[in-house]
N, CA, C and O atoms as a GROMACS GRO file, in nm:
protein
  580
    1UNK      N    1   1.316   2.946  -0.547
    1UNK     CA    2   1.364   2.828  -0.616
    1UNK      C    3   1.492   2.862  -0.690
    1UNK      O    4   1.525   2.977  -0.721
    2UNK      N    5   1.544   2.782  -0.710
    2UNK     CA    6   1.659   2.753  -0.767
    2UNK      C    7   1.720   2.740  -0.900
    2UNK      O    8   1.680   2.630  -0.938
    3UNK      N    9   1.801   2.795  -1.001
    3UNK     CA   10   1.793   2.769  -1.146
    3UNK      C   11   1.860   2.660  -1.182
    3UNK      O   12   1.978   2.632  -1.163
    4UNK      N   13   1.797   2.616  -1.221
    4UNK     CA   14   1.905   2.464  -1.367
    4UNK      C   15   1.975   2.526  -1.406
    4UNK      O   16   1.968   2.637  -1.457
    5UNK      N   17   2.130   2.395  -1.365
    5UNK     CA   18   2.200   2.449  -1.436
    5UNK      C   19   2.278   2.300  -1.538
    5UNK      O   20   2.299   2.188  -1.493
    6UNK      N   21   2.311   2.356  -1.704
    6UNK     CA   22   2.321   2.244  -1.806
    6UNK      C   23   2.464   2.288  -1.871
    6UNK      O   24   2.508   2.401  -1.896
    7UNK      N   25   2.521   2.162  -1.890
    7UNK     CA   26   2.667   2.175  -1.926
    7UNK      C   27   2.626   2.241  -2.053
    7UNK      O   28   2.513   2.271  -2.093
    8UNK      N   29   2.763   2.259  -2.114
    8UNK     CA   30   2.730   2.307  -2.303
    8UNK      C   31   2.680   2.229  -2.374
    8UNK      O   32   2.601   2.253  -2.465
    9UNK      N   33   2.733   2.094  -2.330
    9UNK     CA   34   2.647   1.975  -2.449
    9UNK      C   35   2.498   1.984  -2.459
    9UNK      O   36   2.439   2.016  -2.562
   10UNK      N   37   2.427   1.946  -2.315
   10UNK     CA   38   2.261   2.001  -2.344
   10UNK      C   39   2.286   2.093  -2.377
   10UNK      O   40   2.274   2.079  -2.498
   11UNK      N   41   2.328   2.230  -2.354
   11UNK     CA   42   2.281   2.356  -2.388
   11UNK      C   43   2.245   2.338  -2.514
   11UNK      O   44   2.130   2.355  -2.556
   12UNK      N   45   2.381   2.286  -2.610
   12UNK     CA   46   2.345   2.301  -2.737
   12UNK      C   47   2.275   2.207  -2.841
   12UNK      O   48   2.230   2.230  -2.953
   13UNK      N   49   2.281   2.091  -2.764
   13UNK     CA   50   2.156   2.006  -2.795
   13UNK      C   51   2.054   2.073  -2.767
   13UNK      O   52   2.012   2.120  -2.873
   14UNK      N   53   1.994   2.102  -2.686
   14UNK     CA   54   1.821   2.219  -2.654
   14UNK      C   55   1.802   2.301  -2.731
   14UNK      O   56   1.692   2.340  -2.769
   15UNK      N   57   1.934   2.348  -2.775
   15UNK     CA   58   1.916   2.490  -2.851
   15UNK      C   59   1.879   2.434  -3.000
   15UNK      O   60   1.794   2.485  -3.073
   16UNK      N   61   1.974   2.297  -3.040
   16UNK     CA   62   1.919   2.290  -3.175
   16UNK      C   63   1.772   2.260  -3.184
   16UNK      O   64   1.700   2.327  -3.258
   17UNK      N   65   1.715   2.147  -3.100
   17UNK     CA   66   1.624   2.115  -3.044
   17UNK      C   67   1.528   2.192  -3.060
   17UNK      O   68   1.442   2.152  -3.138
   18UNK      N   69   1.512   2.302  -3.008
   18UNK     CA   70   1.441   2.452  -2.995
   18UNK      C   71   1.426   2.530  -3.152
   18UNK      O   72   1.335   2.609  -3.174
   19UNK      N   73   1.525   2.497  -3.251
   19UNK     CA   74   1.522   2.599  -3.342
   19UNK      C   75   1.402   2.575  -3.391
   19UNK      O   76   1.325   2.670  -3.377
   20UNK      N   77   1.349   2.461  -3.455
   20UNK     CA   78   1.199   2.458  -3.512
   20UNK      C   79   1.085   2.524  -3.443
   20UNK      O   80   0.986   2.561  -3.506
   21UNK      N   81   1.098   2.540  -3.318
   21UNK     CA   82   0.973   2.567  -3.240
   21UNK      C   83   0.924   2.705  -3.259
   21UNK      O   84   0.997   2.793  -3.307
   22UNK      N   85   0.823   2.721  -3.229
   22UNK     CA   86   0.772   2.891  -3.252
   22UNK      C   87   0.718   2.939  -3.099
   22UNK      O   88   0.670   2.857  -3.021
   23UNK      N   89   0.732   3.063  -3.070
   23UNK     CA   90   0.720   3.086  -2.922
   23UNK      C   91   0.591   3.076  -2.920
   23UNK      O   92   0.509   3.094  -3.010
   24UNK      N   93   0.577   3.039  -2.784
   24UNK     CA   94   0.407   2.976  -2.713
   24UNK      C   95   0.366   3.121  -2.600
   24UNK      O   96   0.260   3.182  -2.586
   25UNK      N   97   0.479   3.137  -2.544
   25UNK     CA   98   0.393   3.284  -2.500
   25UNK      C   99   0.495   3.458  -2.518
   25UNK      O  100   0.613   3.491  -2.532
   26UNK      N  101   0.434   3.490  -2.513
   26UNK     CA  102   0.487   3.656  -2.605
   26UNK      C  103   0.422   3.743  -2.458
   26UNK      O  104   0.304   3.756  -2.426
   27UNK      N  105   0.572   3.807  -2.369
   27UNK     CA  106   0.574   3.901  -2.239
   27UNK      C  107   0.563   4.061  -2.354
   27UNK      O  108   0.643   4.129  -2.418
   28UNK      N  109   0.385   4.061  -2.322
   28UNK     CA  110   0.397   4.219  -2.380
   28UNK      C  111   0.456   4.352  -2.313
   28UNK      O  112   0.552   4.357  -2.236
   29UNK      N  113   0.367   4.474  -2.365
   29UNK     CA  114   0.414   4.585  -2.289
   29UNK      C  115   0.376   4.645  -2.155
   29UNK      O  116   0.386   4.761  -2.115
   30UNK      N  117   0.324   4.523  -2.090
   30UNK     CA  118   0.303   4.530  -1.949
   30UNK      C  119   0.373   4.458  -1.850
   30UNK      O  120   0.324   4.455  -1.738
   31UNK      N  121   0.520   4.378  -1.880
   31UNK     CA  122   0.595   4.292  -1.830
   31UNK      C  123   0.558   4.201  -1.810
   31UNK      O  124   0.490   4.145  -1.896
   32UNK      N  125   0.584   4.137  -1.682
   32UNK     CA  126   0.611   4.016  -1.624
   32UNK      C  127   0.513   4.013  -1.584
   32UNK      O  128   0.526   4.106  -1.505
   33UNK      N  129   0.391   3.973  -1.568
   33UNK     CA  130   0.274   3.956  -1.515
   33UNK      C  131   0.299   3.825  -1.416
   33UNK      O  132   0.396   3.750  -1.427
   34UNK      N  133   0.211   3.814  -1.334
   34UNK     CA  134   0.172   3.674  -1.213
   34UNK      C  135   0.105   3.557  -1.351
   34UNK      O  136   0.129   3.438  -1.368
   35UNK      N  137   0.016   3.650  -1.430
   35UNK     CA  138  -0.048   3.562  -1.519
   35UNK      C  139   0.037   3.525  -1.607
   35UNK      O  140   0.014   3.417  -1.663
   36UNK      N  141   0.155   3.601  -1.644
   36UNK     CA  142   0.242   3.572  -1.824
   36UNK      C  143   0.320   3.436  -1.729
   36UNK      O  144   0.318   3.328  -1.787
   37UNK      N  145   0.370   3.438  -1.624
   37UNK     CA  146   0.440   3.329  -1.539
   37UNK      C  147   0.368   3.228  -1.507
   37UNK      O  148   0.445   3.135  -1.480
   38UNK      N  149   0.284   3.204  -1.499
   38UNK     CA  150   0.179   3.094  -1.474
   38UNK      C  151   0.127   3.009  -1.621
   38UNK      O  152   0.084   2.896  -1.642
   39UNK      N  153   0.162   3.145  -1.717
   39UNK     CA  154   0.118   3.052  -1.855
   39UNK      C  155   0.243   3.006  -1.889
   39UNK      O  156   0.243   2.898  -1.949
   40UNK      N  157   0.332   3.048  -1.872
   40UNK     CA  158   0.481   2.994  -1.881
   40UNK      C  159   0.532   2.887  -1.822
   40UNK      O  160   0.606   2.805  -1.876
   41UNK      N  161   0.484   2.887  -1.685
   41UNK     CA  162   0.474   2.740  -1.603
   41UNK      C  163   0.424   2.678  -1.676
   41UNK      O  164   0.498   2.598  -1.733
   42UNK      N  165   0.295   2.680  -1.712
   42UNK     CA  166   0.212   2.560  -1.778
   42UNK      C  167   0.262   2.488  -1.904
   42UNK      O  168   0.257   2.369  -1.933
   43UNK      N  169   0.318   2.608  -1.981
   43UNK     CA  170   0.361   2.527  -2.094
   43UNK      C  171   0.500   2.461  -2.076
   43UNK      O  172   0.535   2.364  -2.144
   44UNK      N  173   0.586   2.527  -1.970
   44UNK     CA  174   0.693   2.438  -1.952
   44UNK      C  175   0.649   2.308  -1.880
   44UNK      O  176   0.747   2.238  -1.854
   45UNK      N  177   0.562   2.268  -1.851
   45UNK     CA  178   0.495   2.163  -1.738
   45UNK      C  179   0.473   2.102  -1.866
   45UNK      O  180   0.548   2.006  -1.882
   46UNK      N  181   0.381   2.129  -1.983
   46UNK     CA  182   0.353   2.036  -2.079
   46UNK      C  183   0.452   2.001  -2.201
   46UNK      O  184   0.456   1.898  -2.268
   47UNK      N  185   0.522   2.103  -2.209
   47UNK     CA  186   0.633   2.055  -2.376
   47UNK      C  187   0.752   2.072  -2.274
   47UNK      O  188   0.839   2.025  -2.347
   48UNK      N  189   0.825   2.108  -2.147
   48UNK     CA  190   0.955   2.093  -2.131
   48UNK      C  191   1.018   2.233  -2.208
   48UNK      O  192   1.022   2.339  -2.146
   49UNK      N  193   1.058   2.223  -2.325
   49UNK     CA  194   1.152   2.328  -2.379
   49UNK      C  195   1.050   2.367  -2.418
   49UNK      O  196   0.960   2.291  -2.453
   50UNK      N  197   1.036   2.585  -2.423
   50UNK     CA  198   0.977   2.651  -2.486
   50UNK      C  199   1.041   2.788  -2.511
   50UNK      O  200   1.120   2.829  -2.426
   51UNK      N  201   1.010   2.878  -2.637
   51UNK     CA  202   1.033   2.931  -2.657
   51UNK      C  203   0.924   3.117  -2.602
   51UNK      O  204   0.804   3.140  -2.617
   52UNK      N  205   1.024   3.200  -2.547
   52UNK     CA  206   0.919   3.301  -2.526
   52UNK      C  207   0.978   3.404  -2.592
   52UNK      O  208   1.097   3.409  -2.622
   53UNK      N  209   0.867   3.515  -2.621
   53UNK     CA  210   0.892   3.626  -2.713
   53UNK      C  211   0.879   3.736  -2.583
   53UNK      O  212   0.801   3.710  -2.491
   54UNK      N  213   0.947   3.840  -2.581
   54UNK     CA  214   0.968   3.964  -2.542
   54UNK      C  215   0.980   4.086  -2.574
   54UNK      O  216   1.092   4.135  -2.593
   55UNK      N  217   0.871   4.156  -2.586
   55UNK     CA  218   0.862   4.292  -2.630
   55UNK      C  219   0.960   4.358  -2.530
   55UNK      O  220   0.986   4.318  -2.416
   56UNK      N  221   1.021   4.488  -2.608
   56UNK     CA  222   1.068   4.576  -2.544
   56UNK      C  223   1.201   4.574  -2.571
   56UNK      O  224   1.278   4.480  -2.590
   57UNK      N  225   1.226   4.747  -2.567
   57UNK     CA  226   1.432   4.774  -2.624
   57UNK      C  227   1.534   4.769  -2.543
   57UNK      O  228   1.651   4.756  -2.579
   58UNK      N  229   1.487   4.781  -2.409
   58UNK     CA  230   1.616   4.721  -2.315
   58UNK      C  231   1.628   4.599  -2.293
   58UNK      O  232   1.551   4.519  -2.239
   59UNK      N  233   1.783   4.581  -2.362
   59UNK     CA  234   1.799   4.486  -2.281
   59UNK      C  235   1.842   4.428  -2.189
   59UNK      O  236   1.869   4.308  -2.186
   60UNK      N  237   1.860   4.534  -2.070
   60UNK     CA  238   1.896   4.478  -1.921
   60UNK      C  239   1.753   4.429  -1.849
   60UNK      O  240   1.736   4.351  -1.755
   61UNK      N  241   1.653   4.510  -1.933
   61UNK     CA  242   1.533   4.498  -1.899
   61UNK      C  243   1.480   4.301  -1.931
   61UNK      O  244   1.424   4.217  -1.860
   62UNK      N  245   1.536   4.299  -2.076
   62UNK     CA  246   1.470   4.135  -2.097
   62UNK      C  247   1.562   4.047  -2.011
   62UNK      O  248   1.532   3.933  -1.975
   63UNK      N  249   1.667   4.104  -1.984
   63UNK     CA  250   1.772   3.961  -1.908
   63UNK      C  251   1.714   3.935  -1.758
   63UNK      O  252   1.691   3.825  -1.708
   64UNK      N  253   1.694   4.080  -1.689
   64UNK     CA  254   1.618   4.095  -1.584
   64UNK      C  255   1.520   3.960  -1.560
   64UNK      O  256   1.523   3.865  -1.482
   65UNK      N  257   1.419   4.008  -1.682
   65UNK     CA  258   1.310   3.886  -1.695
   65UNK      C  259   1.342   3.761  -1.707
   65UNK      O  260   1.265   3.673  -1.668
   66UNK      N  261   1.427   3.740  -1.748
   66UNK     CA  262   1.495   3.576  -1.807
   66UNK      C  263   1.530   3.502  -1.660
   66UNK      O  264   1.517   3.383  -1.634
   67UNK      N  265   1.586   3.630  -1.557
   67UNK     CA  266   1.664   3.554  -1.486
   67UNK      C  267   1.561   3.541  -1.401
   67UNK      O  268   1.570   3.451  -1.317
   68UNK      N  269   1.439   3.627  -1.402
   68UNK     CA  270   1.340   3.654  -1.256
   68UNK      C  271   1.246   3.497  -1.287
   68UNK      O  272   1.207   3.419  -1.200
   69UNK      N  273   1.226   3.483  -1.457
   69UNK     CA  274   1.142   3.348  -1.475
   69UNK      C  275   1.226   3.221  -1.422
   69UNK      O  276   1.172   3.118  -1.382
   70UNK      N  277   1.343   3.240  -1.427
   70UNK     CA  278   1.427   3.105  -1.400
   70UNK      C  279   1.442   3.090  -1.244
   70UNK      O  280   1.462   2.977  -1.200
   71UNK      N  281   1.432   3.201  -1.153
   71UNK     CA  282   1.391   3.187  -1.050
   71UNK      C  283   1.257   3.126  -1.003
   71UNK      O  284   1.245   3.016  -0.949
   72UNK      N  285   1.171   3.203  -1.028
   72UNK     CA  286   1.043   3.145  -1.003
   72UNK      C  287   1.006   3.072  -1.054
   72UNK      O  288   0.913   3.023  -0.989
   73UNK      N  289   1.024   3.009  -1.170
   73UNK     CA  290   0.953   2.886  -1.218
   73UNK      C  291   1.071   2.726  -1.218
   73UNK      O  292   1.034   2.627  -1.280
   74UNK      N  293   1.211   2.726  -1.141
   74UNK     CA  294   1.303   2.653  -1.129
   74UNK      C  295   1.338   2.632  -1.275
   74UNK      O  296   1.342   2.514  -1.310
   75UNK      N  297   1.360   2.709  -1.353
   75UNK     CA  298   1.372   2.666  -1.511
   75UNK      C  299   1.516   2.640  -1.541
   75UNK      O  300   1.579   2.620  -1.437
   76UNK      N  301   1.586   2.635  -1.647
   76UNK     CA  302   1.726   2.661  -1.684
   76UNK      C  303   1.718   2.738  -1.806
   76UNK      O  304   1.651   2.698  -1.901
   77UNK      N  305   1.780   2.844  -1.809
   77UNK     CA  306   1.831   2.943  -1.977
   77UNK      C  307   1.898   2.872  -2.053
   77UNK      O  308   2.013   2.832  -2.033
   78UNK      N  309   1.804   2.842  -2.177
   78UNK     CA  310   1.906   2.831  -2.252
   78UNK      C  311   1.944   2.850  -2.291
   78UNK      O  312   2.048   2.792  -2.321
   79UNK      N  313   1.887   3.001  -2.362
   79UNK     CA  314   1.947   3.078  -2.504
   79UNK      C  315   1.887   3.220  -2.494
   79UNK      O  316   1.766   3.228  -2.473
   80UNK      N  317   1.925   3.279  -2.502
   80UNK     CA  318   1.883   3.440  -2.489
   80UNK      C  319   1.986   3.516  -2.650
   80UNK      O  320   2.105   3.538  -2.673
   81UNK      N  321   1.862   3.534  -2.724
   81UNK     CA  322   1.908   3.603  -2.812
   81UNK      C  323   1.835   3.726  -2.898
   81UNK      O  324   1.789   3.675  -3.000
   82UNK      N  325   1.823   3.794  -2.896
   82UNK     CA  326   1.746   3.909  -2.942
   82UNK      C  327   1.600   3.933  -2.845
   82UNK      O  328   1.607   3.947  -2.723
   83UNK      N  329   1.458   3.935  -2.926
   83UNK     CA  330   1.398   3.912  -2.829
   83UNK      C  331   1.312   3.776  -2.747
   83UNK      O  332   1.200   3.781  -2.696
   84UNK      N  333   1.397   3.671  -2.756
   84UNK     CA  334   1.347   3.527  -2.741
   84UNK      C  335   1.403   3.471  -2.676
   84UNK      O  336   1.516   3.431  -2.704
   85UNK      N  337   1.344   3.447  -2.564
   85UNK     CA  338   1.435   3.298  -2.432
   85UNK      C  339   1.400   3.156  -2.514
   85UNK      O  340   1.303   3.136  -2.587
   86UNK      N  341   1.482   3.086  -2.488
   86UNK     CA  342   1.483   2.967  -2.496
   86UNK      C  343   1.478   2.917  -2.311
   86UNK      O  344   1.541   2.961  -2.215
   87UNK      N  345   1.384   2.818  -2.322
   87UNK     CA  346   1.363   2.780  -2.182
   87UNK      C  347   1.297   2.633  -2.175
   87UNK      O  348   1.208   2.577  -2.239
   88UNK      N  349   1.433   2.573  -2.001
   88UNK     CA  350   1.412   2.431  -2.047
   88UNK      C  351   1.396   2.368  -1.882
   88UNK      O  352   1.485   2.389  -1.800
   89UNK      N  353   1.286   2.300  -1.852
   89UNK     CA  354   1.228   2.241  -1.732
   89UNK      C  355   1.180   2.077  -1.738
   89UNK      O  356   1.067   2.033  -1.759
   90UNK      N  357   1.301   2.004  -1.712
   90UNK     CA  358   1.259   1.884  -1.718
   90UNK      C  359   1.096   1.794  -1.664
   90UNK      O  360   1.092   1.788  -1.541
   91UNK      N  361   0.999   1.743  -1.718
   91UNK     CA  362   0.937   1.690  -1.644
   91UNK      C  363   0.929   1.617  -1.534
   91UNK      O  364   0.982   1.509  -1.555
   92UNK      N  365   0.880   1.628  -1.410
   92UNK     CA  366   0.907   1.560  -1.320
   92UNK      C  367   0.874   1.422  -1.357
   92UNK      O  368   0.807   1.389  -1.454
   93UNK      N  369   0.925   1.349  -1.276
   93UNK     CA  370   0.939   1.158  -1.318
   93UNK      C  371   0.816   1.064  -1.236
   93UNK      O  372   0.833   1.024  -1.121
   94UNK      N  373   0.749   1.049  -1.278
   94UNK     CA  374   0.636   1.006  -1.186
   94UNK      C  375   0.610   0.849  -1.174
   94UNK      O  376   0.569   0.809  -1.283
   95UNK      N  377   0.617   0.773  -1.104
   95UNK     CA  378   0.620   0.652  -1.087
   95UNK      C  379   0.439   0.553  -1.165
   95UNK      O  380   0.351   0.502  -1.094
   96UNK      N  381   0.441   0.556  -1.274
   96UNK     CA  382   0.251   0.503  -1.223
   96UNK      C  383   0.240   0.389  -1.182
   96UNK      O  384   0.335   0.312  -1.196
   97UNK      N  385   0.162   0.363  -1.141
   97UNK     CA  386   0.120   0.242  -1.070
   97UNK      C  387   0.038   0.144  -1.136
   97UNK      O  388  -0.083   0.158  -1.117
   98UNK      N  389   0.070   0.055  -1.201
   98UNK     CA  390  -0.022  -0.026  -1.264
   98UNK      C  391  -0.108  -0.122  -1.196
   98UNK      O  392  -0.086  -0.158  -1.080
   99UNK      N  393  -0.188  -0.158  -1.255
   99UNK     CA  394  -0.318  -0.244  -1.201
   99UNK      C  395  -0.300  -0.413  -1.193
   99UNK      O  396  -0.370  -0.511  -1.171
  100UNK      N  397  -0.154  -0.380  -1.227
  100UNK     CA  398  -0.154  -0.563  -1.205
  100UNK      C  399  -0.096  -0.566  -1.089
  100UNK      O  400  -0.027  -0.473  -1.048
  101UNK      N  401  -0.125  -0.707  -1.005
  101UNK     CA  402  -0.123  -0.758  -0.920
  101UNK      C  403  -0.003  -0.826  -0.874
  101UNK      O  404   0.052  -0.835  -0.764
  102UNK      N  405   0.021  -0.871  -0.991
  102UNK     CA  406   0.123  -0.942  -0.999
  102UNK      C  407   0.265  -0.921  -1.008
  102UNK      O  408   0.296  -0.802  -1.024
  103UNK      N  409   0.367  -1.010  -1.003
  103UNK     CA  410   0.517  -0.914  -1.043
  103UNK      C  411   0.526  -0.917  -1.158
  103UNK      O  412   0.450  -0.998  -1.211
  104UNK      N  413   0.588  -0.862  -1.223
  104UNK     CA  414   0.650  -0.847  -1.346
  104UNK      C  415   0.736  -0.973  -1.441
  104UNK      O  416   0.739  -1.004  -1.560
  105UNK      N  417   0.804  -1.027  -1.308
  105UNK     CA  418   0.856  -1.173  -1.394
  105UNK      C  419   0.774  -1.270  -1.359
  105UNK      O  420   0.817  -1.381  -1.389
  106UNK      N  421   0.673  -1.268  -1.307
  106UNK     CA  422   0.616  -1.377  -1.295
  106UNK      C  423   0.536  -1.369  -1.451
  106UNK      O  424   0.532  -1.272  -1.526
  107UNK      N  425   0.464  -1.528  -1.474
  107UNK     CA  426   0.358  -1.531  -1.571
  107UNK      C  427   0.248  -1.476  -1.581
  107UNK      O  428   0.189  -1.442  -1.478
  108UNK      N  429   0.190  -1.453  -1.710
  108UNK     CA  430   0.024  -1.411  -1.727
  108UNK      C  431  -0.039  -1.493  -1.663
  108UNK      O  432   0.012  -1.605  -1.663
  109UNK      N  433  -0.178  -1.476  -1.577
  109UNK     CA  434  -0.273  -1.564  -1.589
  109UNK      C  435  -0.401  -1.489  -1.625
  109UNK      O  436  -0.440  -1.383  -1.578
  110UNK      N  437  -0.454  -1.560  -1.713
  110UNK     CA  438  -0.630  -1.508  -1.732
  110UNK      C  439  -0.686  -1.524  -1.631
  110UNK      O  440  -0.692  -1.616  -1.549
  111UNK      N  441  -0.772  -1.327  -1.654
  111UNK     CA  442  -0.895  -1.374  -1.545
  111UNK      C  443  -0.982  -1.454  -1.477
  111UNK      O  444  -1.027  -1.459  -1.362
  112UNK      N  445  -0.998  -1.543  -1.629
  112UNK     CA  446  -1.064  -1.732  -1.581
  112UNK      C  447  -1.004  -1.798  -1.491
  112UNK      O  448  -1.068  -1.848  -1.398
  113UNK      N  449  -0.880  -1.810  -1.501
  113UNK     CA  450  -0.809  -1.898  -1.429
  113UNK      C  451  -0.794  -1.864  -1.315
  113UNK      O  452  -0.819  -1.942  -1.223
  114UNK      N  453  -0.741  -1.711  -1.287
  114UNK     CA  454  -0.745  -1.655  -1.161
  114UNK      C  455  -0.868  -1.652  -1.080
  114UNK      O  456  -0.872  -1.682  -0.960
  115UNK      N  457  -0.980  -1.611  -1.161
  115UNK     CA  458  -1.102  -1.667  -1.117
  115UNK      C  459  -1.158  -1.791  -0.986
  115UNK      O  460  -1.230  -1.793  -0.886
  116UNK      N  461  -1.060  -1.898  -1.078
  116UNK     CA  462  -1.087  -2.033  -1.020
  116UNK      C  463  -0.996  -2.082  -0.910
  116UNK      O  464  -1.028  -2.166  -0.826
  117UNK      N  465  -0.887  -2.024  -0.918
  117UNK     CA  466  -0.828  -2.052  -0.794
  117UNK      C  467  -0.661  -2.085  -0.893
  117UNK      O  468  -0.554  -2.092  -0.833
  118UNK      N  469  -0.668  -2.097  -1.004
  118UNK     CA  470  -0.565  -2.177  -1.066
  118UNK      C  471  -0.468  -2.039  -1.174
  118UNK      O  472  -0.515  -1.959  -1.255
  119UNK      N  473  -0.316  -2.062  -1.130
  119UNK     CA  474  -0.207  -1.998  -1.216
  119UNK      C  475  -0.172  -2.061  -1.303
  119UNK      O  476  -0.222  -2.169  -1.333
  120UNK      N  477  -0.059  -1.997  -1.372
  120UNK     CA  478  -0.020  -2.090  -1.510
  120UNK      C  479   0.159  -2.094  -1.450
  120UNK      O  480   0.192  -2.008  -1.369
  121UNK      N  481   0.234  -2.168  -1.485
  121UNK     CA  482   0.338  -2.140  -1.459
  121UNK      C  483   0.460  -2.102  -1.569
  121UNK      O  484   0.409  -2.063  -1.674
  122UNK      N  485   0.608  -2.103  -1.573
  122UNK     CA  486   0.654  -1.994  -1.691
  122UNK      C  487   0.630  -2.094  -1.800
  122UNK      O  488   0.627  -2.047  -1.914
  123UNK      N  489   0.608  -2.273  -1.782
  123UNK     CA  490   0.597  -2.335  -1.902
  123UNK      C  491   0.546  -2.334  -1.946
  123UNK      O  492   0.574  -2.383  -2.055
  124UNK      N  493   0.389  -2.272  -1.926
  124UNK     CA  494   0.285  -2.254  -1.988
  124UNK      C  495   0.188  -2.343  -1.937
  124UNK      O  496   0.074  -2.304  -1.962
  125UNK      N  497   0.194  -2.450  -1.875
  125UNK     CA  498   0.073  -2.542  -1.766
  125UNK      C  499  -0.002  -2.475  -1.681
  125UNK      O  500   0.050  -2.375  -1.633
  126UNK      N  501  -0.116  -2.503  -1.647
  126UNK     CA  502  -0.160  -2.463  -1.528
  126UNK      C  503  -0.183  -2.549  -1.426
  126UNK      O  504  -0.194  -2.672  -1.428
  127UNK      N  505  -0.191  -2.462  -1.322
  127UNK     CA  506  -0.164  -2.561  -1.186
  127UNK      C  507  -0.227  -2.504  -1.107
  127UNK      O  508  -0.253  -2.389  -1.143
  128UNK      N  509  -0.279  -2.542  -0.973
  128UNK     CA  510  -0.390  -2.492  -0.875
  128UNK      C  511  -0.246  -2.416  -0.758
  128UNK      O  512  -0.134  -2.447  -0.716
  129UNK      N  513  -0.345  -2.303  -0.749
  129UNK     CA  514  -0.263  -2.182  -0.658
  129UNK      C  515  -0.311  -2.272  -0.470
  129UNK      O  516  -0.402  -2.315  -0.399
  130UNK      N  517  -0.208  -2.254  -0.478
  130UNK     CA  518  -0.211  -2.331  -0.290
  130UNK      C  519  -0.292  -2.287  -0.234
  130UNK      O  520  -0.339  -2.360  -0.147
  131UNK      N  521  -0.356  -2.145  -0.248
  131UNK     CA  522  -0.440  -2.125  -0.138
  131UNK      C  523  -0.580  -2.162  -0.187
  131UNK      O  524  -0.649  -2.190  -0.090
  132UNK      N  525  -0.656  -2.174  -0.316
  132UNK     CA  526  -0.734  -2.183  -0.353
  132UNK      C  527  -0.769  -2.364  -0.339
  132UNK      O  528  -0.681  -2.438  -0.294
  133UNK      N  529  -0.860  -2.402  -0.370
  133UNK     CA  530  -0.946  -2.516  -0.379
  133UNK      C  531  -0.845  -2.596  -0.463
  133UNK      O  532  -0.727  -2.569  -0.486
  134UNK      N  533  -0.933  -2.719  -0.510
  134UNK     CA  534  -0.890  -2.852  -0.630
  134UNK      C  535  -0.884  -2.779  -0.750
  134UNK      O  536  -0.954  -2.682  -0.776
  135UNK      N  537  -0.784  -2.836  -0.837
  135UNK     CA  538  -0.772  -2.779  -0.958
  135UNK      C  539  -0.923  -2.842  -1.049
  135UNK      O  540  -0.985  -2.947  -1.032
  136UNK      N  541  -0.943  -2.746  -1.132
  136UNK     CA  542  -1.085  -2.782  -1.217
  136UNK      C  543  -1.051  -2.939  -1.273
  136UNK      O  544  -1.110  -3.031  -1.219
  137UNK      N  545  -0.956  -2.968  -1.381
  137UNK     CA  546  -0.926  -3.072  -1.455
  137UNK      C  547  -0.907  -3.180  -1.420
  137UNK      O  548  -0.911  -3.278  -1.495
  138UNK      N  549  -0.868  -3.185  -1.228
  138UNK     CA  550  -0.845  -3.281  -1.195
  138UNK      C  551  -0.980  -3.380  -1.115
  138UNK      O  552  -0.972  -3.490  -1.060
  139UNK      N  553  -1.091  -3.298  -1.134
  139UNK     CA  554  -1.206  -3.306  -1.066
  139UNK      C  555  -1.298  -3.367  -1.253
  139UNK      O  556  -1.381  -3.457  -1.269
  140UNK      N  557  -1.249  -3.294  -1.334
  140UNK     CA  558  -1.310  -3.367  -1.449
  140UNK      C  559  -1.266  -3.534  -1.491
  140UNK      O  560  -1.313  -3.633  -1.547
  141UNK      N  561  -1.139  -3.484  -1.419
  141UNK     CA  562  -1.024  -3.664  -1.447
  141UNK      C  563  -1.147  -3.765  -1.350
  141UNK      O  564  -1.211  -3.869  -1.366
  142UNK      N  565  -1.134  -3.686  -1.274
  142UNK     CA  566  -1.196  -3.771  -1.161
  142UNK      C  567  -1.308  -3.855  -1.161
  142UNK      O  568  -1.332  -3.969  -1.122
  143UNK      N  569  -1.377  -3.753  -1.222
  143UNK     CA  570  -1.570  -3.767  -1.276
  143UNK      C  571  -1.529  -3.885  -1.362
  143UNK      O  572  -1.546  -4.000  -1.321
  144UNK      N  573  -1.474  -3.860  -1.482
  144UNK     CA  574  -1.439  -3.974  -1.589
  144UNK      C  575  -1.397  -4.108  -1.520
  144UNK      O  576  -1.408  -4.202  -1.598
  145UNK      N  577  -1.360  -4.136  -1.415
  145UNK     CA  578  -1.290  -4.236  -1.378
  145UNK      C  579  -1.428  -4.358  -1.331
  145UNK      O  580  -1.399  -4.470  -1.288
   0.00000   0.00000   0.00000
C-alpha cells in the first residue's frame, strides 16, 4: 500500500490537532510486531489521528518504523519528533442506507396512512395513492350522504 500524502496546511492543522492527545499504543523493546500493527490499524480505523510512542535510541531505527507503518497500514506521517509519530488515516466514507422508502423531497406519510393506501402531499392534505383502493374519508362522505 501506498502512503498519504498532506500538503503543510493539514500537516499543521493535524499536528495542532494531535497536541492534546496522549499516545494509544507504545512499540516496545521488541519492535514492530504483526500484533503492535494491527493495534495501530485499529486505533487508526477508530480515532483517525493517533499518536504512537517508541522505545529505543536509534533513530534511523524509529524512522525505519514510521515509514514501514505508513506502508502497511496506508497511513500519512505527520510528525516525527523525538520518540512519538503522529499518525493520520482518514476514515473510509461509507454510504448508509436508510430505511425509508421514500425520496427525500418527497413528504412524510404516517404509517396509518401508508397503511391504508393513502399519501399526504407537500400541502399537507391527504389523498389516495393511485395504486391503492378509495380514499377512507371519501367512503365516510359517502355513508353520511
Amino acid at each position: 500500500m501506498a502512503t498519504l500524502e498532506l500538503t503543510s496546511q493539514e500537516r499543521s492543522r493535524l499536528k495542532a490537532a494531535a497536541h492534546p492527545l496522549r499516545p494509544v499504543v507504545i512499540i516496545g523493546s521488541r519492535g514492530l510486531s504483526d500484533s503492535v500493527l494491527s493495534e495501530i490499524d485499529n486505533n487508526l480505523t477508530a480515532h483517525e489521528l493517533i499518536k504512537v510512542k517508541a522505545s529505543g535510541q536509534d533513530r534511523t531505527r524509529r524512522e525505519a518504523w514510521l515509514t514501514q507503518i505508513c506502508e502497511a497500514l496506508a497511513c500519512a506521517p505527520v510528525h516525527h519528533i523525538g520518540n512519538t509519530f503522529i499518525l493520520f488515516r482518514p476514515k473510509p466514507i461509507v454510504k448508509e442506507q436508510t430505511r425509508a422508502i421514500r425520496d427525500p423531497s418527497q413528504p412524510y406519510t404516517p404509517k396509518k396512512l401508508a397503511a391504508e393506501g393513502l399519501k399526504r402531499t407537500r400541502r399537507g392534505r391527504t389523498v389516495k395513492d393511485k395504486r391503492a383502493g378509495i380514499h377512507r374519508t371519501v367512503l365516510a362522505k359517502r355513508a353520511r350522504s
